[in-house]
N, CA, C and O atoms as CSV, one atom per row, in Angstrom:
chain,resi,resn,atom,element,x,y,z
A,1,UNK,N,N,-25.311,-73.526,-35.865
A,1,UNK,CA,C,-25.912,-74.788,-36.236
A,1,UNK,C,C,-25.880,-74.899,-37.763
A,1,UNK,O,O,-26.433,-73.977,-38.363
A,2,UNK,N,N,-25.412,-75.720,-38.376
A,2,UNK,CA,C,-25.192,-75.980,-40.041
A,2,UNK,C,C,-26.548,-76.847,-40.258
A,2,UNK,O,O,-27.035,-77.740,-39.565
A,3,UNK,N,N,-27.004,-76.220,-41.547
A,3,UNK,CA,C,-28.129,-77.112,-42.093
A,3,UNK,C,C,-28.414,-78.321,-41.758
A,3,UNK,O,O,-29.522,-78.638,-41.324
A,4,UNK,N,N,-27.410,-79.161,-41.926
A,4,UNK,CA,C,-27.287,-80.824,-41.746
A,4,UNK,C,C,-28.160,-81.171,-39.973
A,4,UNK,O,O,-28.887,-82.140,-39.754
A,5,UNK,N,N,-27.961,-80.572,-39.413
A,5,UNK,CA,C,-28.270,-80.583,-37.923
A,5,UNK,C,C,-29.460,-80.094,-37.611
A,5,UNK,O,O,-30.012,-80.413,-36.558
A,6,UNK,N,N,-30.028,-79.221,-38.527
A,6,UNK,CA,C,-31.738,-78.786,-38.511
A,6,UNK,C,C,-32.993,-80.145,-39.432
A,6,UNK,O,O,-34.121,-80.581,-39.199
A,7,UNK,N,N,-32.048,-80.338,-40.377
A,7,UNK,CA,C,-32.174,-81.926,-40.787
A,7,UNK,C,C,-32.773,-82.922,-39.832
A,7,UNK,O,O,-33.891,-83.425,-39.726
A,8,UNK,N,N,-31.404,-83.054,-39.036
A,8,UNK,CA,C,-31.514,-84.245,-38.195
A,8,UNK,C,C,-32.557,-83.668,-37.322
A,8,UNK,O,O,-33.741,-83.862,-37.598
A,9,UNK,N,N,-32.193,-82.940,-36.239
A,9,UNK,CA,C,-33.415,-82.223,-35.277
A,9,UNK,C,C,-34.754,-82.486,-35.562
A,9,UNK,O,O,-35.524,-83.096,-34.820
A,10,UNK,N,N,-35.052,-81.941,-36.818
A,10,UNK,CA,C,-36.545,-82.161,-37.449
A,10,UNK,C,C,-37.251,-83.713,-37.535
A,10,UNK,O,O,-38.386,-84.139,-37.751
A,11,UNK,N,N,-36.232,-84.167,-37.310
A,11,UNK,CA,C,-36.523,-85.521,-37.988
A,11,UNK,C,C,-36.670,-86.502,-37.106
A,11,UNK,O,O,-37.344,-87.533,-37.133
A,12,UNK,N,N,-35.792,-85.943,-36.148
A,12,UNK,CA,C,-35.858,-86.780,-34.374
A,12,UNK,C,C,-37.298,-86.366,-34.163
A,12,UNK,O,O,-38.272,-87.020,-33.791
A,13,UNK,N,N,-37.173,-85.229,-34.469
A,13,UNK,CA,C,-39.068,-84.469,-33.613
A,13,UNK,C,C,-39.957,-85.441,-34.712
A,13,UNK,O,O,-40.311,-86.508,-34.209
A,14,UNK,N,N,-40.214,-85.312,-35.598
A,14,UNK,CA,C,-40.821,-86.335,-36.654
A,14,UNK,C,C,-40.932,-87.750,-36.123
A,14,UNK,O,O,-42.025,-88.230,-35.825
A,15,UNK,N,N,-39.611,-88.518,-35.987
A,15,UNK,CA,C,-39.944,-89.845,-35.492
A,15,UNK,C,C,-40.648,-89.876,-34.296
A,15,UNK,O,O,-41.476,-90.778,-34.162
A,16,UNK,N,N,-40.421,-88.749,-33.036
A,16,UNK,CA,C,-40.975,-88.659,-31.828
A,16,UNK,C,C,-42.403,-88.584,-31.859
A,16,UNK,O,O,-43.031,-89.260,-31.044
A,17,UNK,N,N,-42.931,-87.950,-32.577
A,17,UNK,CA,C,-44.374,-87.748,-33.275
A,17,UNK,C,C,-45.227,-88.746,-34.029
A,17,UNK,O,O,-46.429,-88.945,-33.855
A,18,UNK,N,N,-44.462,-89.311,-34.849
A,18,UNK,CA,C,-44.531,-90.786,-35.129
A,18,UNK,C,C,-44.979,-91.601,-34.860
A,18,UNK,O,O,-46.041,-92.021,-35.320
A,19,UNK,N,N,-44.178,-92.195,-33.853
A,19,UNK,CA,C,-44.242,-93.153,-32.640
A,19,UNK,C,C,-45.505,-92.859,-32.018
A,19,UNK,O,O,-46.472,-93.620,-32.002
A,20,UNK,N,N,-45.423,-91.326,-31.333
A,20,UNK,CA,C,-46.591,-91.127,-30.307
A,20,UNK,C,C,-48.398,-91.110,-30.865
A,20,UNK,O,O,-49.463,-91.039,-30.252
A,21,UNK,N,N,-47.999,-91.221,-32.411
A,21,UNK,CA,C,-49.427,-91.163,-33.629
A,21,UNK,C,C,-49.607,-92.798,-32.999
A,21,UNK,O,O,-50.452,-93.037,-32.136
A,22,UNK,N,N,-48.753,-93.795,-33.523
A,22,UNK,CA,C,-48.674,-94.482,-33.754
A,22,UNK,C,C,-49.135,-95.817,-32.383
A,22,UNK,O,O,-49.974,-96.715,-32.460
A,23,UNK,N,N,-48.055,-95.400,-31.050
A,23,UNK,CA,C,-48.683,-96.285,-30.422
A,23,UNK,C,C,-50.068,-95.635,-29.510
A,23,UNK,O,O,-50.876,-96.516,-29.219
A,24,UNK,N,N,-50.361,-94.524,-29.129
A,24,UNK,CA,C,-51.315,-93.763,-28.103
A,24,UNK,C,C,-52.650,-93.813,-29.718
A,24,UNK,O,O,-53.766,-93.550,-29.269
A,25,UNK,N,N,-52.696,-94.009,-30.919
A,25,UNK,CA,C,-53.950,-93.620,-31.387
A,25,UNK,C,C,-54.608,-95.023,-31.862
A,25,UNK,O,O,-53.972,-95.983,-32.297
A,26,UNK,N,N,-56.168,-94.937,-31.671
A,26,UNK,CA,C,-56.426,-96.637,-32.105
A,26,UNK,C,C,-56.986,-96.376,-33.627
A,26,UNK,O,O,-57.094,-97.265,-34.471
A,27,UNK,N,N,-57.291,-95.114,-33.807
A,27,UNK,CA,C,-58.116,-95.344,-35.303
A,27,UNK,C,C,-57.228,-95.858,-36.073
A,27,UNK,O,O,-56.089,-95.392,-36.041
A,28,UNK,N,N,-57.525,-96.856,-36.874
A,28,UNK,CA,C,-56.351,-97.214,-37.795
A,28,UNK,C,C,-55.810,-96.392,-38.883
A,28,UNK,O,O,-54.624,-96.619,-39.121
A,29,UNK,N,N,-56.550,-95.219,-39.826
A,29,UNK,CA,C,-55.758,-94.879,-40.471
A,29,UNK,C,C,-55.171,-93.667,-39.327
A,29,UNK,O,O,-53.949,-93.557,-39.228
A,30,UNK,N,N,-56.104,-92.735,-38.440
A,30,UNK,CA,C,-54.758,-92.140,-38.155
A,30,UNK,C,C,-52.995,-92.813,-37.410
A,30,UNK,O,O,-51.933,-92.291,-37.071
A,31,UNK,N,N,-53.608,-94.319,-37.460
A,31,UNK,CA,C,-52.283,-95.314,-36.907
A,31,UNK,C,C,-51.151,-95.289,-38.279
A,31,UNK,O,O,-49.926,-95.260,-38.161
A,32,UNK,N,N,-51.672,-95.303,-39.158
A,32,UNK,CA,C,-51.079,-94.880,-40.639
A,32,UNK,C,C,-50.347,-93.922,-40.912
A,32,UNK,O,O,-49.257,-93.758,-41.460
A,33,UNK,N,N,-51.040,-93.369,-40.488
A,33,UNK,CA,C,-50.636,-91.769,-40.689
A,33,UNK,C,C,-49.305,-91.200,-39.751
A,33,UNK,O,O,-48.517,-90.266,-39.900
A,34,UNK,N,N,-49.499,-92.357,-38.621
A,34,UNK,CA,C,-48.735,-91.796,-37.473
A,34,UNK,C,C,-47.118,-92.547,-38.105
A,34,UNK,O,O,-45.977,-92.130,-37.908
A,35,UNK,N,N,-47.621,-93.899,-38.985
A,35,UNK,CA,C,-46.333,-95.000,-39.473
A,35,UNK,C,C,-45.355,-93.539,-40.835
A,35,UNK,O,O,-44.195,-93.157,-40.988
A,36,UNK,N,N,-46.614,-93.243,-41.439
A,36,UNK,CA,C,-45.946,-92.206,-42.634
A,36,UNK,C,C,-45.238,-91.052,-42.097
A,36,UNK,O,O,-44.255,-90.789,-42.789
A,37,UNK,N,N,-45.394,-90.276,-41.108
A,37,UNK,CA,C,-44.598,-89.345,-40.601
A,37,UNK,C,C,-43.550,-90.036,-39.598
A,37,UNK,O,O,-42.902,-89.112,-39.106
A,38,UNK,N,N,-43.026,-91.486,-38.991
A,38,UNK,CA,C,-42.402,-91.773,-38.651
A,38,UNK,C,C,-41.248,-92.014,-39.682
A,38,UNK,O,O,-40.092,-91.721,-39.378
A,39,UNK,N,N,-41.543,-92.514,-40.820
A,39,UNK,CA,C,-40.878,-92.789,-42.151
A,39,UNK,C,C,-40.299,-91.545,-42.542
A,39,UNK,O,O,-39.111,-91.324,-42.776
A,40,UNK,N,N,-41.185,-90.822,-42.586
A,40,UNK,CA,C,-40.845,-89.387,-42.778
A,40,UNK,C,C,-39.472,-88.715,-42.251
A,40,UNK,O,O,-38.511,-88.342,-42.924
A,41,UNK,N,N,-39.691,-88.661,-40.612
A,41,UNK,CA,C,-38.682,-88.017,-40.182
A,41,UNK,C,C,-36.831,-89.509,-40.262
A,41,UNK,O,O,-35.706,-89.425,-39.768
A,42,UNK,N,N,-37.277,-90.216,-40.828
A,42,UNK,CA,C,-36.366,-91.038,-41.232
A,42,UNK,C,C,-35.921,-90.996,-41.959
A,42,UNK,O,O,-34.732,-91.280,-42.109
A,43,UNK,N,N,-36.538,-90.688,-42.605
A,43,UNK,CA,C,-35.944,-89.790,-44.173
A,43,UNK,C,C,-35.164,-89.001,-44.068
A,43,UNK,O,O,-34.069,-89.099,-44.622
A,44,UNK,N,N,-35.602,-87.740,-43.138
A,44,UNK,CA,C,-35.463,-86.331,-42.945
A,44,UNK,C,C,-33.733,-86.467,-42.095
A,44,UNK,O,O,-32.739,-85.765,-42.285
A,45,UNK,N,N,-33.907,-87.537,-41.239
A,45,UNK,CA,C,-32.603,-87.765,-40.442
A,45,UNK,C,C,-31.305,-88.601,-41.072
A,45,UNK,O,O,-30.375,-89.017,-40.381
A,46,UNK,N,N,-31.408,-88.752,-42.371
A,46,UNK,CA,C,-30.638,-89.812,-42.976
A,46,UNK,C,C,-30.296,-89.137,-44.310
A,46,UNK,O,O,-29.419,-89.649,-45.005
A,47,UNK,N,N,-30.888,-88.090,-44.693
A,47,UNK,CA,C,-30.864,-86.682,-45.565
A,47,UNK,C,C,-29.550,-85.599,-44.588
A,47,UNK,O,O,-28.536,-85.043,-45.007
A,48,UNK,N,N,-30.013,-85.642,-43.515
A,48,UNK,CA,C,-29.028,-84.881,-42.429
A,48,UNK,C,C,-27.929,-85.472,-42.422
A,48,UNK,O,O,-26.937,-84.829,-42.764
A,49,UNK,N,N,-27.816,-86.659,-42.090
A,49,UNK,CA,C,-26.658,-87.487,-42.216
A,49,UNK,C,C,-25.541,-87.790,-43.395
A,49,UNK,O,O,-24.383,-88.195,-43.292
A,50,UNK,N,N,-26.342,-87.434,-44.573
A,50,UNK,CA,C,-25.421,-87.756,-45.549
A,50,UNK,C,C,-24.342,-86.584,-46.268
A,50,UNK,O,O,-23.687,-86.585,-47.310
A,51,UNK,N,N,-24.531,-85.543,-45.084
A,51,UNK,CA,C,-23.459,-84.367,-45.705
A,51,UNK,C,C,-21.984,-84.869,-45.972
A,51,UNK,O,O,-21.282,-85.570,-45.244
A,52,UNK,N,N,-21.853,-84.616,-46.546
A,52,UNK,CA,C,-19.878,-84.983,-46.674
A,52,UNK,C,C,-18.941,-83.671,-46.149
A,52,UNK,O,O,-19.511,-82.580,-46.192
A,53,UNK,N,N,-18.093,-83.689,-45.850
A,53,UNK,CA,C,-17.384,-82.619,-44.865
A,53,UNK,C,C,-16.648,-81.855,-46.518
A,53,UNK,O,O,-16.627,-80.636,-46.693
A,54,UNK,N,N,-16.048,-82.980,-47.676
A,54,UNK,CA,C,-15.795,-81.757,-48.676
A,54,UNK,C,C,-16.500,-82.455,-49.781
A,54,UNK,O,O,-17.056,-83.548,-49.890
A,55,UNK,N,N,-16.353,-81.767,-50.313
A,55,UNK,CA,C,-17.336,-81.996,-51.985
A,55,UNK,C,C,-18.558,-81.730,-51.696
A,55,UNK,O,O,-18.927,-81.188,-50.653
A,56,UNK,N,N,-19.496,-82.215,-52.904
A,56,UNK,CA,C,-20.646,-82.045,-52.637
A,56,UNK,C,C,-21.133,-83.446,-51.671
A,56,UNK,O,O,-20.471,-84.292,-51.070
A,57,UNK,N,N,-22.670,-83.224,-51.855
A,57,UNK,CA,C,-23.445,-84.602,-51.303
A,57,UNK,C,C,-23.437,-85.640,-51.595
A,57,UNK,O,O,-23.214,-85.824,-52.792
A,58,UNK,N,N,-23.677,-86.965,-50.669
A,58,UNK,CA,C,-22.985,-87.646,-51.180
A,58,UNK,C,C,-24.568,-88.305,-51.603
A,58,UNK,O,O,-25.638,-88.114,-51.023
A,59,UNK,N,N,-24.273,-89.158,-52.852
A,59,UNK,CA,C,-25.513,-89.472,-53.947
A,59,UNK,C,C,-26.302,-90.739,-52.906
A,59,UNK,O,O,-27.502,-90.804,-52.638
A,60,UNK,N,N,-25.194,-91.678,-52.446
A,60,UNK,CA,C,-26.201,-92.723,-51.982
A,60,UNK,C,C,-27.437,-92.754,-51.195
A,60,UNK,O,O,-28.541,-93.225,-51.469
A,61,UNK,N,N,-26.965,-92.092,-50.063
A,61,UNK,CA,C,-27.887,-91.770,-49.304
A,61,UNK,C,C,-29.407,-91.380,-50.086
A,61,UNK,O,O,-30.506,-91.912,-49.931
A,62,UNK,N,N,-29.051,-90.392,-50.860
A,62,UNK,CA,C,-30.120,-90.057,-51.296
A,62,UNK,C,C,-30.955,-90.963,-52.025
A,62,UNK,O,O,-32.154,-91.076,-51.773
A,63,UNK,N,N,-30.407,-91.571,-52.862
A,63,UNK,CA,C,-30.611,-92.761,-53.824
A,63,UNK,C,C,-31.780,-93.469,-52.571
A,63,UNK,O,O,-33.008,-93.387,-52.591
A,64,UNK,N,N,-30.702,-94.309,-51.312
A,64,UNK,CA,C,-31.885,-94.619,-50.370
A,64,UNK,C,C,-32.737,-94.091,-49.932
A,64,UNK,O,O,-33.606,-94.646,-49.261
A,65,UNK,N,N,-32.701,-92.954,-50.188
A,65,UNK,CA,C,-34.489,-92.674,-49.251
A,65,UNK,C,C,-35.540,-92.098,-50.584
A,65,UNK,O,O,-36.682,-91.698,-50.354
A,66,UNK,N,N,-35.043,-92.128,-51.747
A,66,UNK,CA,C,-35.729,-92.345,-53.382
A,66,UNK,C,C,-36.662,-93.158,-53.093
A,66,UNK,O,O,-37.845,-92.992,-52.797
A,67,UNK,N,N,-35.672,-94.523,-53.269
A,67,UNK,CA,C,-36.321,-95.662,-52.918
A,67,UNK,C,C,-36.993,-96.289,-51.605
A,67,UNK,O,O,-37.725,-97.278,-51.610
A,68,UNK,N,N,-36.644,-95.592,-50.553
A,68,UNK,CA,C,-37.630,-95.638,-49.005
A,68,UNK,C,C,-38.750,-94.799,-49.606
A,68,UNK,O,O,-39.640,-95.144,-48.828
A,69,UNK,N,N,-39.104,-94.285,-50.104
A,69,UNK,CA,C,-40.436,-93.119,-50.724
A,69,UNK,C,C,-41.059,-93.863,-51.474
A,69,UNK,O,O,-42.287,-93.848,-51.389
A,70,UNK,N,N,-40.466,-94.667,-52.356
A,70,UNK,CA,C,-41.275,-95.326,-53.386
A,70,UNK,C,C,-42.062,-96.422,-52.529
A,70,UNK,O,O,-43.218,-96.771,-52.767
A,71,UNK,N,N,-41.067,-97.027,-51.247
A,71,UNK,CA,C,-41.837,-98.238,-50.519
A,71,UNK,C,C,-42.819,-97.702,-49.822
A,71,UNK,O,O,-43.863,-98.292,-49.546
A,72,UNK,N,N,-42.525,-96.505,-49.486
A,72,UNK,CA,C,-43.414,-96.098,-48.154
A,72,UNK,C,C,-44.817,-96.149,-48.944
A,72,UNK,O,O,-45.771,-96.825,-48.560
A,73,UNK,N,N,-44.812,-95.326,-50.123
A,73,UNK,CA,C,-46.304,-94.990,-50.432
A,73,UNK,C,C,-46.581,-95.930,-51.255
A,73,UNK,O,O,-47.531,-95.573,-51.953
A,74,UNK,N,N,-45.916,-97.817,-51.737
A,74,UNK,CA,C,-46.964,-98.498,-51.493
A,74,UNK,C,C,-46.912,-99.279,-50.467
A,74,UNK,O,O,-47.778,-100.097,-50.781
A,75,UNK,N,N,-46.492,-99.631,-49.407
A,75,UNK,CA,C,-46.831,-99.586,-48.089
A,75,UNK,C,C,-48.414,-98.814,-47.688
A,75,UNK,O,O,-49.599,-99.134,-47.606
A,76,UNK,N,N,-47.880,-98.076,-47.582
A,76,UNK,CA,C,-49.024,-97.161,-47.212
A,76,UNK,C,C,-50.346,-97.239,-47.987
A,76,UNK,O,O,-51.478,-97.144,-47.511
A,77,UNK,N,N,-49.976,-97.444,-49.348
A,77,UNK,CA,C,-51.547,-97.843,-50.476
A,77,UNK,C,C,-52.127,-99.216,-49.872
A,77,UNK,O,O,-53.325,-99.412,-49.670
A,78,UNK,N,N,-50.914,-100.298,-49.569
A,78,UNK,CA,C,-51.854,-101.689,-48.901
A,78,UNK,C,C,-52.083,-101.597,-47.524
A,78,UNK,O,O,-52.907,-102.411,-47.107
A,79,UNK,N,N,-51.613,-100.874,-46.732
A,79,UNK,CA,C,-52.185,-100.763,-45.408
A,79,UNK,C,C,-53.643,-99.495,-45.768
A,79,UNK,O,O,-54.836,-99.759,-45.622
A,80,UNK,N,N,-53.282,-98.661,-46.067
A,80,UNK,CA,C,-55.139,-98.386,-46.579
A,80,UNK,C,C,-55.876,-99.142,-47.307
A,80,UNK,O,O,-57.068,-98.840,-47.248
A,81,UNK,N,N,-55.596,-100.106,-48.046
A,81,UNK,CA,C,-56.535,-101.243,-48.758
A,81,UNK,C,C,-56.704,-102.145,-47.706
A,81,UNK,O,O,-57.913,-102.332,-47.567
A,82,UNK,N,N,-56.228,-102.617,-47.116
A,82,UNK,CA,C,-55.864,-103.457,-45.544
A,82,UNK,C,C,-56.613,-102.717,-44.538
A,82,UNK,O,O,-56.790,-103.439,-43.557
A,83,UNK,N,N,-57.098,-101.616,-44.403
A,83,UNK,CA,C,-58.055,-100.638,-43.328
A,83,UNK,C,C,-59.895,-100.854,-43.762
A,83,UNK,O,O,-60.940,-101.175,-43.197
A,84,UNK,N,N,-59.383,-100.410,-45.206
A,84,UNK,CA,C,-60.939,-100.485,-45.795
A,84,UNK,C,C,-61.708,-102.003,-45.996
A,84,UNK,O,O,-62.914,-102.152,-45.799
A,85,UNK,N,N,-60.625,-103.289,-46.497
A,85,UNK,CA,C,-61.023,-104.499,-46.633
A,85,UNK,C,C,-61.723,-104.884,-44.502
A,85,UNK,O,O,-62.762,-105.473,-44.203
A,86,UNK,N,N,-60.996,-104.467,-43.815
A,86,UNK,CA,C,-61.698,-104.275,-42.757
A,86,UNK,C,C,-62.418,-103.977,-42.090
A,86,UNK,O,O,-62.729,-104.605,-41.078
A,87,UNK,N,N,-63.131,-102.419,-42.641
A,87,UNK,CA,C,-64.367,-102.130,-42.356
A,87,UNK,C,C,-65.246,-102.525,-43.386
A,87,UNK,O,O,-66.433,-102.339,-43.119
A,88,UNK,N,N,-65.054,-102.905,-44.236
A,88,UNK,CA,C,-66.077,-103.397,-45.229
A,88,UNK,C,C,-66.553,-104.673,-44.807
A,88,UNK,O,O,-67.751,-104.931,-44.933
A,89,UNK,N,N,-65.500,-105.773,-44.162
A,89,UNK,CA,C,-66.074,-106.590,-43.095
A,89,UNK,C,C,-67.147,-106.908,-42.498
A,89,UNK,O,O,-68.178,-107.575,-42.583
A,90,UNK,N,N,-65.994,-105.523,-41.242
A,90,UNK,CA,C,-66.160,-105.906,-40.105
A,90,UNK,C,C,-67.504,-104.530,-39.536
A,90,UNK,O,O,-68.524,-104.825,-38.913
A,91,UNK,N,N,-67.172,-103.283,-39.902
A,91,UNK,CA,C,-67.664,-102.520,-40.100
A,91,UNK,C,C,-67.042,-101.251,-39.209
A,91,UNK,O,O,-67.699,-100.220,-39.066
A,92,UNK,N,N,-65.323,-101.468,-38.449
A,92,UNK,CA,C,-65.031,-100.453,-37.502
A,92,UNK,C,C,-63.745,-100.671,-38.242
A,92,UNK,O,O,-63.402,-101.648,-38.909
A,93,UNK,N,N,-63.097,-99.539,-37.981
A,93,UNK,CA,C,-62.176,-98.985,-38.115
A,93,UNK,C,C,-60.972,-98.806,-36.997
A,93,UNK,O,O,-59.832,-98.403,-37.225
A,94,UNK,N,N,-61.467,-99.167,-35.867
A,94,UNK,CA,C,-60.236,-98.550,-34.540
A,94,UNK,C,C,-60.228,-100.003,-33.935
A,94,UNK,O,O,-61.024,-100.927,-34.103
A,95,UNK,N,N,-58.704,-99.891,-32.929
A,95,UNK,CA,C,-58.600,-101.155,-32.564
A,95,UNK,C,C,-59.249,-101.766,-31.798
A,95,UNK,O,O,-59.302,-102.996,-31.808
A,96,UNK,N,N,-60.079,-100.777,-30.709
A,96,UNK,CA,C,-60.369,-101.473,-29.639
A,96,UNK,C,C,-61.990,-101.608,-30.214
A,96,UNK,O,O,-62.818,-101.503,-29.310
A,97,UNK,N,N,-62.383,-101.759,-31.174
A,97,UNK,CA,C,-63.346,-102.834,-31.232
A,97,UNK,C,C,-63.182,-103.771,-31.828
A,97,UNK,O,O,-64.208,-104.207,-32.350
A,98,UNK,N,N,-62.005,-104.497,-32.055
A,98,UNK,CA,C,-61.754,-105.412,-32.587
A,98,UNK,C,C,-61.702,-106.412,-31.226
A,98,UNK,O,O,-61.198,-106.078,-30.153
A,99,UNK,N,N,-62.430,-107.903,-31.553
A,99,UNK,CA,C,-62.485,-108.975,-30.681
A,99,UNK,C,C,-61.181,-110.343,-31.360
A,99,UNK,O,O,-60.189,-110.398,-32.087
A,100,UNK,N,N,-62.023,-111.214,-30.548
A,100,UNK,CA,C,-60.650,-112.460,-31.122
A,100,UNK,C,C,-61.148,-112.236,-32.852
A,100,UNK,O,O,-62.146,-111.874,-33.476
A,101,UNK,N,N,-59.459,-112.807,-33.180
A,101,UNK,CA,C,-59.221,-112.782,-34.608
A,101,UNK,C,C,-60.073,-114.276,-34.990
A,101,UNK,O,O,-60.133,-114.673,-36.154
């Protein structure tokens, strides 16, 4: 198995983990949390992907997930400002006490 393929692997398991944070949990930040390690292993699988068969690595790829990092964590800063403006509200945090909007 070549590096590039422990990459990807990791990263499938990451998005799989992800997802399962993401749709099975109602607290909202661990729903966050579940979006950042989905990003994560997207990263991780697109890092795997960008081996080149000769030379070195190839730059773009990387370049994109620079800049997927920079979005994610402010993403992630307004969906936690977006959690707290909600319980400061409303006073809950998870979905299922949320009623009509």
């Amino acid at each position: 198995m070549i590096p590039s393929q422990i990459y990807v692997i990791a990263g499938a398991g990451l998005v799989s983990v992800g997802v399962f944070a993401w749709v099975v949990r109602r607290h909202l930040v661990r729903r966050m949390m579940g979006v950042n390690i989905l990003s994560t292993g997207v990263f991780m699988m697109l890092i795997g992907g960008a081996r080149r068969v000769e030379g070195g690595p190839d730059g773009v790829p990387q370049a994109m997930v620079l800049t997927g990092i920079v979005v994610a964590v402010s993403a992630t800063a307004l969906g936690l400002a977006l959690i707290q403006r909600i319980y400061d509200q409303r006073g809950e945090r998870s979905v299922e006490e949320r009623g009509p909007m």
